[in-house]
KOLPAFI-371837 format. One record per residue (C-alpha): x, y, z. Coordinates in steps of 0.5 Angstrom, whole numbers, plus 500, padded with zeros to 3 digits. Layout:
! residues N
east = X north = Y up = Z
...
This chain:
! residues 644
east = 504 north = 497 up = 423
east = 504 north = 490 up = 425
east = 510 north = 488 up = 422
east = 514 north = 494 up = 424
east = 512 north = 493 up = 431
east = 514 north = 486 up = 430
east = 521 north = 487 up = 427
east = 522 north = 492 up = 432
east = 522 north = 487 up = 439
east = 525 north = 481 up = 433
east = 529 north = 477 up = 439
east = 536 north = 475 up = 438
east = 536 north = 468 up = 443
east = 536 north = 464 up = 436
east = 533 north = 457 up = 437
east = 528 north = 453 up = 434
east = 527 north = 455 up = 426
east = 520 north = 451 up = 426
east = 513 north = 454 up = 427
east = 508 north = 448 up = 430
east = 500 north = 449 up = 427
east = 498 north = 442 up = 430
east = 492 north = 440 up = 433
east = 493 north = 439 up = 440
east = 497 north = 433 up = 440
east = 505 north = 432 up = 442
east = 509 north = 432 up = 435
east = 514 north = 438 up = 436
east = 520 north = 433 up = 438
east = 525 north = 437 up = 434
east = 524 north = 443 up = 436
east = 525 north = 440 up = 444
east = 531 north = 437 up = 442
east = 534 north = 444 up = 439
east = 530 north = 448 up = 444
east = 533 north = 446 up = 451
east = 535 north = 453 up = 455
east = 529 north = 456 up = 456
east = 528 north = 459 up = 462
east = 521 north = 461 up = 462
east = 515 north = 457 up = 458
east = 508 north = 463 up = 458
east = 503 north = 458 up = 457
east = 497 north = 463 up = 452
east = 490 north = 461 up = 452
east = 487 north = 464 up = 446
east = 480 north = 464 up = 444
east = 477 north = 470 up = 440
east = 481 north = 476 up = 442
east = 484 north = 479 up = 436
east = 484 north = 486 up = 439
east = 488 north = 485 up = 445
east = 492 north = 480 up = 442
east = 498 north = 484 up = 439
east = 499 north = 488 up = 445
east = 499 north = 481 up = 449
east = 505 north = 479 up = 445
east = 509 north = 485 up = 444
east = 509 north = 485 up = 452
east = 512 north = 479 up = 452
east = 517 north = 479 up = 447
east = 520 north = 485 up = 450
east = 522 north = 480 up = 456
east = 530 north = 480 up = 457
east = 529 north = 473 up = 459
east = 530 north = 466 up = 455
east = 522 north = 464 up = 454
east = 518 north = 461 up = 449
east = 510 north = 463 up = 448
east = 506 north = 457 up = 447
east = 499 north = 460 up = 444
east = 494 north = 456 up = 445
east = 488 north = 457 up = 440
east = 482 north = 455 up = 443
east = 478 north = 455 up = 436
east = 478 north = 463 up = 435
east = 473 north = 464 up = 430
east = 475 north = 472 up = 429
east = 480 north = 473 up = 425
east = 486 north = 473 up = 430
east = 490 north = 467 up = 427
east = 492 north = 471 up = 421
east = 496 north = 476 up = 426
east = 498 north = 470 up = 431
east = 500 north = 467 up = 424
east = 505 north = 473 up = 423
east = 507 north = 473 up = 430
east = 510 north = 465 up = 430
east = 514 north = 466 up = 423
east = 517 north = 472 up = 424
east = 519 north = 469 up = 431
east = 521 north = 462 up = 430
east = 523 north = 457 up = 436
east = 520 north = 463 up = 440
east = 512 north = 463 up = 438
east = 510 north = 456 up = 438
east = 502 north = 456 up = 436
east = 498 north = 449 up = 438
east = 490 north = 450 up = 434
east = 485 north = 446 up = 438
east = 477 north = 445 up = 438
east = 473 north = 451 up = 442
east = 473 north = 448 up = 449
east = 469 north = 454 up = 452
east = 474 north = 455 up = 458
east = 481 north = 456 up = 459
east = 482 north = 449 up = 464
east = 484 north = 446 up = 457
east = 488 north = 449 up = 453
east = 492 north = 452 up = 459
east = 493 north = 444 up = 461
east = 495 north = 443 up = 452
east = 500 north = 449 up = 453
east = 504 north = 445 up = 460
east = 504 north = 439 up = 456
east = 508 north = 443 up = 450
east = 512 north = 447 up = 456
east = 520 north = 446 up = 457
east = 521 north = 452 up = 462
east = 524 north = 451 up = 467
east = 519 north = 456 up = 470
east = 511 north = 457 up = 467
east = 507 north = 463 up = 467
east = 500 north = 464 up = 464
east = 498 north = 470 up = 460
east = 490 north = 471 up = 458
east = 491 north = 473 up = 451
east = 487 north = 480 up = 454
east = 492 north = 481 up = 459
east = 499 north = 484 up = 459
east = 506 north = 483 up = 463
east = 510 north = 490 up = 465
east = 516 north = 490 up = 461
east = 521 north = 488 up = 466
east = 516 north = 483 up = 469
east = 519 north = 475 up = 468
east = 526 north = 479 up = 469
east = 524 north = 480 up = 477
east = 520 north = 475 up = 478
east = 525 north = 470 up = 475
east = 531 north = 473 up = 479
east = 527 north = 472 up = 485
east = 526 north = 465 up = 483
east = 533 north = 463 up = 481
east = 535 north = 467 up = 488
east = 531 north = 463 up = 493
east = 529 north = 457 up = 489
east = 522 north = 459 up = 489
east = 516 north = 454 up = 486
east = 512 north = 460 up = 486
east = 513 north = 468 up = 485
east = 507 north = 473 up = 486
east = 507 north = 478 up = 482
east = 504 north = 485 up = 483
east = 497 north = 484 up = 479
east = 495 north = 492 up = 476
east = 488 north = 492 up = 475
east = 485 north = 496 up = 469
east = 477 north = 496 up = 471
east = 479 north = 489 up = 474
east = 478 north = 488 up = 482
east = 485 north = 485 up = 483
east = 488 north = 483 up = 491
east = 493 north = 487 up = 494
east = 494 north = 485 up = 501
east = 499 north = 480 up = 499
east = 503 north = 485 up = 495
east = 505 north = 491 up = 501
east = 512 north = 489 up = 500
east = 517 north = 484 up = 497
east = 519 north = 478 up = 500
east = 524 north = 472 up = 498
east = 521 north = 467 up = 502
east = 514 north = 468 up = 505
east = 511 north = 462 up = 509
east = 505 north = 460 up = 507
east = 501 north = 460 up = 514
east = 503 north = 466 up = 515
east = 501 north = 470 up = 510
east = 497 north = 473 up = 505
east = 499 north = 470 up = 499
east = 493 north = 465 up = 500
east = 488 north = 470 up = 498
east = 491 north = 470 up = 492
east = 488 north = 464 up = 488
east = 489 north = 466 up = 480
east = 494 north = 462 up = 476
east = 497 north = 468 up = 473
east = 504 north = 467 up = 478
east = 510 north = 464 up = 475
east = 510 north = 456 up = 478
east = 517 north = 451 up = 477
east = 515 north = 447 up = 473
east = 518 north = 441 up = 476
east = 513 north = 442 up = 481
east = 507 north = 441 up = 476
east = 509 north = 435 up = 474
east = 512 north = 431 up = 480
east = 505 north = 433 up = 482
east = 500 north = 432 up = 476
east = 498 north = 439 up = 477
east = 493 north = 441 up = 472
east = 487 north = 445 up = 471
east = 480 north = 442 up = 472
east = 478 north = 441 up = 465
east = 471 north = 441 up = 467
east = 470 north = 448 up = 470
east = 468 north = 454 up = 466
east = 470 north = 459 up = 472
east = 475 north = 457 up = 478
east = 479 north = 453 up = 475
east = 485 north = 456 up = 477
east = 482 north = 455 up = 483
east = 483 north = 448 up = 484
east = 490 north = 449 up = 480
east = 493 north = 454 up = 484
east = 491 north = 451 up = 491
east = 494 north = 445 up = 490
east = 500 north = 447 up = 487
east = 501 north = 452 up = 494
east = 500 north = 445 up = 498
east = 506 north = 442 up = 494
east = 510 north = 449 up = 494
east = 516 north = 449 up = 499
east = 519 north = 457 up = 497
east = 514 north = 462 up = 496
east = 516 north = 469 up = 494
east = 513 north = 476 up = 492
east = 516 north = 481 up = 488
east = 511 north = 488 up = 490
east = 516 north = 494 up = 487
east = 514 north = 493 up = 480
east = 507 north = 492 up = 476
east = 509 north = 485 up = 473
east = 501 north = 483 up = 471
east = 496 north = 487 up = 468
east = 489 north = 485 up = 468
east = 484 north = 488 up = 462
east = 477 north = 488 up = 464
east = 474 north = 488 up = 455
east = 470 north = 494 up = 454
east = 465 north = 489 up = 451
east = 465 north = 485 up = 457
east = 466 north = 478 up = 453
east = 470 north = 475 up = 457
east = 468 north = 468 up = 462
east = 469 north = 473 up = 468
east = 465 north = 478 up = 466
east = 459 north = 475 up = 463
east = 453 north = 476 up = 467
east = 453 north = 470 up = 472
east = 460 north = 468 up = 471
east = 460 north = 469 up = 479
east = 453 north = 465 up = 481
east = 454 north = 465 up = 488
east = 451 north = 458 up = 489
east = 454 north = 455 up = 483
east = 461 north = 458 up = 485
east = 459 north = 456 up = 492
east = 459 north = 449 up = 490
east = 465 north = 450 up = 485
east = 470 north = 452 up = 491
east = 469 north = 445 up = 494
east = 473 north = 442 up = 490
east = 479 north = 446 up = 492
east = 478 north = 446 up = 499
east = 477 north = 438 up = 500
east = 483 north = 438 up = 495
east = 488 north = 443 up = 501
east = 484 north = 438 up = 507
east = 487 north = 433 up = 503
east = 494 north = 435 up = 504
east = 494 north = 439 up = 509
east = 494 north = 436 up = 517
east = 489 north = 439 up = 522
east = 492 north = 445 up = 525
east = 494 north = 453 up = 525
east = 496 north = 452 up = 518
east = 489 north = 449 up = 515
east = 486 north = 453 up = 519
east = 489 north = 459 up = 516
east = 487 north = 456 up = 509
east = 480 north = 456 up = 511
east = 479 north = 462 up = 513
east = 480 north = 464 up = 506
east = 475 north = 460 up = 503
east = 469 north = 461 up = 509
east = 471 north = 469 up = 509
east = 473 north = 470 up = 501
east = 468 north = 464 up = 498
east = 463 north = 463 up = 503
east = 461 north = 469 up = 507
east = 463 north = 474 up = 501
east = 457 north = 471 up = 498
east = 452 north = 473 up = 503
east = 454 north = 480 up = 503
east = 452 north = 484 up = 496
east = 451 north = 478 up = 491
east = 446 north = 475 up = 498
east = 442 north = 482 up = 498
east = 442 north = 482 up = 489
east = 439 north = 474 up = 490
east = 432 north = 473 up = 489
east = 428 north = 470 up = 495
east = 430 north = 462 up = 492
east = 437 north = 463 up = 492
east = 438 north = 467 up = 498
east = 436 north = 460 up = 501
east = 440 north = 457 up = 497
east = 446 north = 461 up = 498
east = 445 north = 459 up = 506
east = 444 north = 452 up = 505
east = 450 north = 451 up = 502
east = 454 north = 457 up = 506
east = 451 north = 452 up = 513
east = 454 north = 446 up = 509
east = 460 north = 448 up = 509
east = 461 north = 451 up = 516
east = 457 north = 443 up = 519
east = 464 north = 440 up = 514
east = 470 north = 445 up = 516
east = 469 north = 450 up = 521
east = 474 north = 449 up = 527
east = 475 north = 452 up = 533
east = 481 north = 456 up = 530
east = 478 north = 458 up = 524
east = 472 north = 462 up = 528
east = 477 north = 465 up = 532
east = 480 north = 468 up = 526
east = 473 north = 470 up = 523
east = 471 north = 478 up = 524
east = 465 north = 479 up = 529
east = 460 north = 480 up = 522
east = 462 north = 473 up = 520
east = 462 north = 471 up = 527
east = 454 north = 473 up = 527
east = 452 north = 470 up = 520
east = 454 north = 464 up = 522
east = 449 north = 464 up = 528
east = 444 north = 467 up = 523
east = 444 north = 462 up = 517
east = 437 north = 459 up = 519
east = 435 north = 466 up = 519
east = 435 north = 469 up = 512
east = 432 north = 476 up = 515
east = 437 north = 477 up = 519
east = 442 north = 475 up = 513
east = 439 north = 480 up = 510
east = 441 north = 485 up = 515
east = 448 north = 484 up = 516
east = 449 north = 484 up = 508
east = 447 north = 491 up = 509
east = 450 north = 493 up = 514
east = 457 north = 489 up = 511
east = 456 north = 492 up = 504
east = 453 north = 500 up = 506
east = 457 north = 505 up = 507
east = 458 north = 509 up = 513
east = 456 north = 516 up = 513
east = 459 north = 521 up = 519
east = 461 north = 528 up = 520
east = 466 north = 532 up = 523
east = 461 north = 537 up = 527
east = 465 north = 541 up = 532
east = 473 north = 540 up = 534
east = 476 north = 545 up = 538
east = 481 north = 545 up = 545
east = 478 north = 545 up = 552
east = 478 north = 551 up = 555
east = 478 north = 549 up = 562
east = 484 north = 543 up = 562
east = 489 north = 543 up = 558
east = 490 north = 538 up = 553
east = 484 north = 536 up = 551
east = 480 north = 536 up = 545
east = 474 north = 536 up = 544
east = 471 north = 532 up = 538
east = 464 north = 532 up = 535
east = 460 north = 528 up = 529
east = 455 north = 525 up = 527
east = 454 north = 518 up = 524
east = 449 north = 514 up = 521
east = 449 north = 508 up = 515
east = 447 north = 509 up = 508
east = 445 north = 503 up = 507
east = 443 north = 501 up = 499
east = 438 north = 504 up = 495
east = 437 north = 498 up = 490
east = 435 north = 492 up = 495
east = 430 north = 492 up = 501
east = 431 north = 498 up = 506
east = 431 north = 496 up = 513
east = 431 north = 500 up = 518
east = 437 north = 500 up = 522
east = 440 north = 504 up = 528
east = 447 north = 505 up = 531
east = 450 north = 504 up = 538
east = 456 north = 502 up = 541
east = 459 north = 509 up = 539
east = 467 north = 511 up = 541
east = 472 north = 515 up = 537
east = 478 north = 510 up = 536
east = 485 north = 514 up = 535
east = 491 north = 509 up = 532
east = 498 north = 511 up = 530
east = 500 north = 510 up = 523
east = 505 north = 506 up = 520
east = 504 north = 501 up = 525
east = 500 north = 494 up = 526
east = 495 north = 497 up = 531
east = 497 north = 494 up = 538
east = 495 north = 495 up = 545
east = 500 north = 501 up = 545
east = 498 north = 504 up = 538
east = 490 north = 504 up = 538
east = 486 north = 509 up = 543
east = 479 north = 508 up = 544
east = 475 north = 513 up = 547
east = 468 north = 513 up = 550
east = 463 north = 519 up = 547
east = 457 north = 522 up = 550
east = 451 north = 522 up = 547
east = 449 north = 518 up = 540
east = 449 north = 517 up = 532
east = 445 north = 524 up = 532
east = 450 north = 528 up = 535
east = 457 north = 525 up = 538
east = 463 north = 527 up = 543
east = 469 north = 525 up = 545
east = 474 north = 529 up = 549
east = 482 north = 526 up = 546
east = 487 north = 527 up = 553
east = 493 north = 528 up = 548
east = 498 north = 528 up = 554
east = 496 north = 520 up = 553
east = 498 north = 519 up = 545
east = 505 north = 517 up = 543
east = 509 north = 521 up = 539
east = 506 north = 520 up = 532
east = 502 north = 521 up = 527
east = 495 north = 519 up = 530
east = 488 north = 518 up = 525
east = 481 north = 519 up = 527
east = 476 north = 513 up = 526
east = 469 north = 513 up = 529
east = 466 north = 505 up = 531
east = 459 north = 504 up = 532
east = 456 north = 498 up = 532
east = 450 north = 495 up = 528
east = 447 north = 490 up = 530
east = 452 north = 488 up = 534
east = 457 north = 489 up = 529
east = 462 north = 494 up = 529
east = 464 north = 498 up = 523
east = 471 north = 503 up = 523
east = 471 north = 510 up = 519
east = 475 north = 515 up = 518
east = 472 north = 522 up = 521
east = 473 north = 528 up = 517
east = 471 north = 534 up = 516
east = 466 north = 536 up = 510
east = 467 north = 538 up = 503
east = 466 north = 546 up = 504
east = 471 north = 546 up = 510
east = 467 north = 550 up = 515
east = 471 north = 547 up = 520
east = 478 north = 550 up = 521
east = 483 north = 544 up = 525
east = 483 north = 548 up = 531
east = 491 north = 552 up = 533
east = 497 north = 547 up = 535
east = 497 north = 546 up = 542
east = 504 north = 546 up = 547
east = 502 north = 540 up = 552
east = 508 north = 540 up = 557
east = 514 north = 539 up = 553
east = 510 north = 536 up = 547
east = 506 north = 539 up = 541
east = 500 north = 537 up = 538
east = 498 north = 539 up = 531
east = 490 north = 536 up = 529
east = 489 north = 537 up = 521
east = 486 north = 535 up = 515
east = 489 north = 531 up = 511
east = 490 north = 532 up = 503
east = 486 north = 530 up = 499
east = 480 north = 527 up = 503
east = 480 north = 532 up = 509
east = 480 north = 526 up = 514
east = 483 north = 528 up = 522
east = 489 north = 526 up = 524
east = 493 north = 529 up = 530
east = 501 north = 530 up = 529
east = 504 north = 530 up = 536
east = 510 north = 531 up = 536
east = 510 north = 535 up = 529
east = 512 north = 529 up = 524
east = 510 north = 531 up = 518
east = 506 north = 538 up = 520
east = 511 north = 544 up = 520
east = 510 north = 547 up = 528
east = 508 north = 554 up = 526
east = 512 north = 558 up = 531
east = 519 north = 562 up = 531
east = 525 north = 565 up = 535
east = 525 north = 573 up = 535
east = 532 north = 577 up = 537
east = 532 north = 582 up = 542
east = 539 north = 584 up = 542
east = 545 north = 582 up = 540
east = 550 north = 585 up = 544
east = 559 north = 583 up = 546
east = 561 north = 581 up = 552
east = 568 north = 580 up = 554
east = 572 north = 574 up = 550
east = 570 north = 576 up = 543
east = 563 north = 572 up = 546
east = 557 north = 575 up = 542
east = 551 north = 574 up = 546
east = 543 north = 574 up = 544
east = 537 north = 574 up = 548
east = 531 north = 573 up = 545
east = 524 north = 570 up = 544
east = 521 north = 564 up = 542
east = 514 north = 561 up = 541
east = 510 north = 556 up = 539
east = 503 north = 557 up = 536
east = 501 north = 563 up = 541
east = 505 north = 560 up = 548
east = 511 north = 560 up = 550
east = 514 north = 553 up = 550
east = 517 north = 550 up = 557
east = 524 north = 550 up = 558
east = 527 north = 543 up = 557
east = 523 north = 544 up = 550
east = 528 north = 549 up = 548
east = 535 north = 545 up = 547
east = 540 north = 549 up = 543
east = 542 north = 554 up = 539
east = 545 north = 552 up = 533
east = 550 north = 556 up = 528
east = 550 north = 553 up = 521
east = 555 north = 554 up = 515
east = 552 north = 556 up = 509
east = 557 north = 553 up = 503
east = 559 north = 546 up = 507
east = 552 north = 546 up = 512
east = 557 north = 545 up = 519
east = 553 north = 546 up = 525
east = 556 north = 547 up = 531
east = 551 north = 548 up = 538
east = 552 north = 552 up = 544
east = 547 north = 551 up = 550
east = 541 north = 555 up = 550
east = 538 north = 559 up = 558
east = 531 north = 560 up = 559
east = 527 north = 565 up = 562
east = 520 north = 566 up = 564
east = 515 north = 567 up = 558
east = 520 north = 563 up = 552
east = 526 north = 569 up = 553
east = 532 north = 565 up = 552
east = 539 north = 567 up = 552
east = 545 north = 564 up = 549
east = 552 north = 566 up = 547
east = 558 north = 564 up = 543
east = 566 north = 564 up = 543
east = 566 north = 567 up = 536
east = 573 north = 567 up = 536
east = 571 north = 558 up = 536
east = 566 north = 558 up = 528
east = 572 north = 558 up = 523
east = 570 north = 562 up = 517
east = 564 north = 563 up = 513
east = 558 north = 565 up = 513
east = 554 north = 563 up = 520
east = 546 north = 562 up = 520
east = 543 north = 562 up = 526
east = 537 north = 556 up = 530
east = 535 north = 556 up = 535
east = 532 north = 548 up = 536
east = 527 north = 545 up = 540
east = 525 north = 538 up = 543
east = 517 north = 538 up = 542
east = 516 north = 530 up = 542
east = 518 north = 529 up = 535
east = 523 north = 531 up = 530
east = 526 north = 536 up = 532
east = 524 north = 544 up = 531
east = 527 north = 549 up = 528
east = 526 north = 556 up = 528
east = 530 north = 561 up = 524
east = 531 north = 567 up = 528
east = 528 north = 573 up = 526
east = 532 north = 580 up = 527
east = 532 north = 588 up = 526
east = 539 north = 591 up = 524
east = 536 north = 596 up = 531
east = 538 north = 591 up = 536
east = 545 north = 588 up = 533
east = 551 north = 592 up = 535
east = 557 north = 594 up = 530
east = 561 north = 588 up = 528
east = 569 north = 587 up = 531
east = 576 north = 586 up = 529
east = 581 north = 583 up = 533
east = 587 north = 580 up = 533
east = 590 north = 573 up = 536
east = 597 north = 573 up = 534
east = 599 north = 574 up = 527
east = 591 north = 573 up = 525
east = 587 north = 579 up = 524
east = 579 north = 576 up = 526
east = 572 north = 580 up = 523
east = 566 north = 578 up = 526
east = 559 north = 582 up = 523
east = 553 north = 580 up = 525
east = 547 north = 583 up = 521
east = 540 north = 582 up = 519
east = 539 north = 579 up = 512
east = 535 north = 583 up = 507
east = 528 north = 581 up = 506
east = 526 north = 576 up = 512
east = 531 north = 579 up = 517
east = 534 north = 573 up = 519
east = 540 north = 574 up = 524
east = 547 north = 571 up = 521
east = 554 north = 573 up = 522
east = 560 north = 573 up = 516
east = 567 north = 571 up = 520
east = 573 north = 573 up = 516
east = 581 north = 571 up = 518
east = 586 north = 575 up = 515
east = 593 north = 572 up = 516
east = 600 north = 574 up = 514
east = 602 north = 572 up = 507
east = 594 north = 574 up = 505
east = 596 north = 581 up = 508
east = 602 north = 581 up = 504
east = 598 north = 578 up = 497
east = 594 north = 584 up = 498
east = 599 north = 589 up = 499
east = 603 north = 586 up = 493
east = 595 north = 586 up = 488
């Protein structure tokens, strides 16, 4: 089975026709010498991971790049070095292995892999993990295309916690201080390699976790262009079923051993970088992600010790480097600790209301009878704080339904708060739609605990007792509130964005007028009125085969009846499907028009000059929808018929 697999992915790129086995040192100078094309150096880190190892290779020689894989075997004792073996003779000058004493970390033998590397570019691959077949094509597409020092890939987590607020969409160059990148610390990105060492970047040796901490922070201080590729799953992070690696074992995130640990990096960044917005965005990272995450749920699974310890160093750090401009960019639960760190109970409180969920219940939705466009909208909310910790009792206030507008970063024209009566037992907010842009609006409940807010998605329950109330026309715009699927959250469609308008336009008689004019008079409505006038903007007639339209104005009377006309003399021929097409405050709405036979007159046939015109306005069978079939007839096709 191996030996198939590997000669199915047996590269081409030719190369070097030498397996190195040595221990740890530099001595590979013919293949260097013989192998100075290569574009991409993956540095492979291995230490007792057999049952994964084939397939973290396979995924590497399947790269349609010139690259080599520098395995480094830090003292496997399962069996592996046979297959690692088999791989490196079947690929000679691809697979290179380097066997070294256990280090027990992956700081050392990723440091051996660099000192092997000569790619223009490094990435590093834990043995357990694997690439996406397309991945270091993109990434290094992105690199050859902006000179990048580093490129993020997308991380695709399998029972792994991966970040994910860097990699929304591509980007070919991203600033540093203006971005999410940061928040990304693994080492598992593409890095030029010239970078690393004109800078001496290597990983800490000394620590057993957090060491592509240190690595990756001090290579972002140096790197000039930073790019992302976000369209493609480049990295695959494996969580081992046996949980043996360093990041799963029990312990392997102690808060106040990684709290001492994320020093390092943080006075290394201090070190080259200035005072400023720049630093200060850095920090935010560290004291939001490192600090603050700690005194959330690793604070409340501490015993009473470590929770002081815990605080003591959080409180060291923000006596050290919080600034002004980092507690500025810190949200109100992080602003609150930091006034609480001499107070381990009140510590415990916000890790609480930071880690529980928030529990609410959409109770009541319904339009106001008494004013026009104005929903009504009731709940409950309450939080459910963790079962497994110390229970404090916790009550809700500051209620308001916050309303913001999809597919764009909440602004002060895109987010609408709307105060509420009553409270966490039982809750209502009256929504004036007349004030919401046209859009896609969600429904969100805050409350506040403690004086710290949170935000949830308001929804209806499981069992759909609650219907979402009949689409209501407000002036010249509609709005459709409904559930979305699959989680049955609210939102309000104003505008009929991605809700069809429920609705149509129905034919009272379609009758000749002079001029070969065919006129209908009709009747439109949208949910159960009649929409107002200006809403109303065209009769459209559409050609089935070539989909041309042509529009006639359209005059509207009291109660949604319409009347319109058309020069049929002015359609060509074919096959004419009639809309009739309204301006609700979105896309526009179209209704097909519905018809009866009863109401339609008799077709019509005239001449104009040498050409015959048919004109047959019907019903369509089945739906009854109104169309009309234009015929011409000219000489030389009367004559070929005569003559058939």
């Amino acid at each position: 089975m191996t030996v198939t697999i590997l000669q199915r992915v047996r590269t081409e790129r030719g190369g070097c026709d030498i397996t190195s086995t040595e221990r740890g040192g530099r001595d590979i100078t013919s293949e260097e010498a013989i192998r100075s094309d290569v574009d991409v150096t993956v540095i492979v880190p291995l230490h007792n991971c057999r049952p994964y190892l084939d397939r973290c290779l396979t995924s590497l020689l399947i790269q349609r790049v010139a690259l080599e894989v520098v395995v480094v075997d830090d003292g496997s004792t399962d069996g592996g070095d046979a297959l690692l073996d088999l791989y490196a003779s079947c690929h000679r000058g691809v697979i290179r292995v380097v066997r070294q004493e256990a280090s027990g970390g992956a700081g050392r033998p990723r440091n051996v892999g660099l000192s092997h590397a000569r790619g223009r570019y490094v990435f590093f691959c834990d043995a357990d993990d694997y690439l996406g077949p397309q991945a270091l094509e993109r990434m290094l597409a992105m690199a050859d295309r902006n000179g990048s020092d580093i490129v993020l890939g997308k991380i695709v987590g399998h029972d792994r916690k991966v970040p994910i607020s860097m990699f929304k969409e591509n980007a070919e160059r991203v600033p540093l201080g203006d971005s999410a990148v940061y928040n990304s610390l693994s080492c598992f990105k593409l890095f030029r390699r010239e970078m690393l060492e004109r800078h001496a970047i290597r990983f800490d040796e000394t620590l057993l976790v957090g060491e592509d901490v240190v690595f990756t922070t001090h290579a972002y201080c140096h790197a000039n262009v930073i790019s992302v590729v976000a369209d493609y799953d480049c990295y695959h992070l494996v969580a081992r079923p046996d949980g043996t690696s360093i990041m799963q074992r029990q312990g392997s995130r102690d808060p106040v051993s990684w709290l001492r640990m994320i020093r390092r990096p943080i006075e290394l960044m201090l070190a080259h970088v200035r005072p400023g917005d720049l630093r200060d965005h850095l920090l935010r990272r560290h004291f939001r992600m490192d600090a603050f995450g700690n005194l959330g749920r690793p604070f409340l699974e501490a015993g009473e010790v470590e929770r002081k310890e815990i605080a003591a160093e959080v409180a060291d750090m923000c006596e050290r480097w919080l600034t002004d401009g980092v507690r500025e960019r810190l949200p109100a639960i992080d602003r609150s600790r930091i006034a609480a760190l001499q107070d381990i109970d009140r510590l415990v409180r916000l890790a609480h209301i930071e880690s529980a969920s928030v529990r609410r219940e959409l109770t009541a939705l319904g339009w106001e009878r008494e004013r026009e466009g104005r929903l009504a909208i009731s709940g409950k909310v309450a939080l459910s704080t963790l079962e497994r910790h110390d229970r404090p009792e916790i009550t809700g206030g500051d209620l308001a339904l916050v309303l913001r507008r999809r597919h764009v970063d909440p602004g002060p024209s895109d987010e609408v708060v709307v105060p509420v009566t009553g409270d966490c037992a039982g809750f209502t907010g009256i929504v004036d739609v007349t004030t919401l842009s046209s859009g896609i609006w969600d429904v969100h409940v805050s409350v506040a605990f403690e004086g710290v807010p949170r935000l949830a998605r308001l929804g209806a329950d499981g069992e759909g007792l609650i219907a979402p109330p009949a689409p209501r026309v407000v002036g010249d715009v509609v709005a459709l509130p409904y559930f979305t699927h699959p989680y049955g959250n609210l939102s309000l469609d104003i505008g009929g964005h991605v809700v069809a308008v429920p609705g149509g336009a129905r034919l009272v008689r379609a009758r000749w007028a002079a001029g070969h004019r065919l006129v209908l008079d009709g009747e439109v409505s949208v949910g159960a009125a009649a929409p107002a006038a200006d809403a109303v903007r065209s009769l459209v007639w559409r050609e089935r085969e070539s989909s041309r339209e042509r529009r006639e104005p359209v005059t509207v009377g009291a109660g949604g009846t319409f009347t319109a006309s058309q020069a049929m003399g002015r359609l060509g021929p074919g096959t004419w499907d009639a809309y009739l097409e309204l301006d609700l405050g979105g896309p526009p709405a179209r209704f097909r028009i519905e018809a009866v036979p009863e109401v339609i007159e008799q077709p019509r046939t005239w001449w104009r000059g040498a050409i015959r015109w048919s004109v047959r306005p019907y019903a369509t069978a089945g739906k009854g929808r109104f169309s009309t079939v234009v015929r011409t007839l000219g000489p030389r096709t009367f004559i070929r018929r005569i003559v058939r």
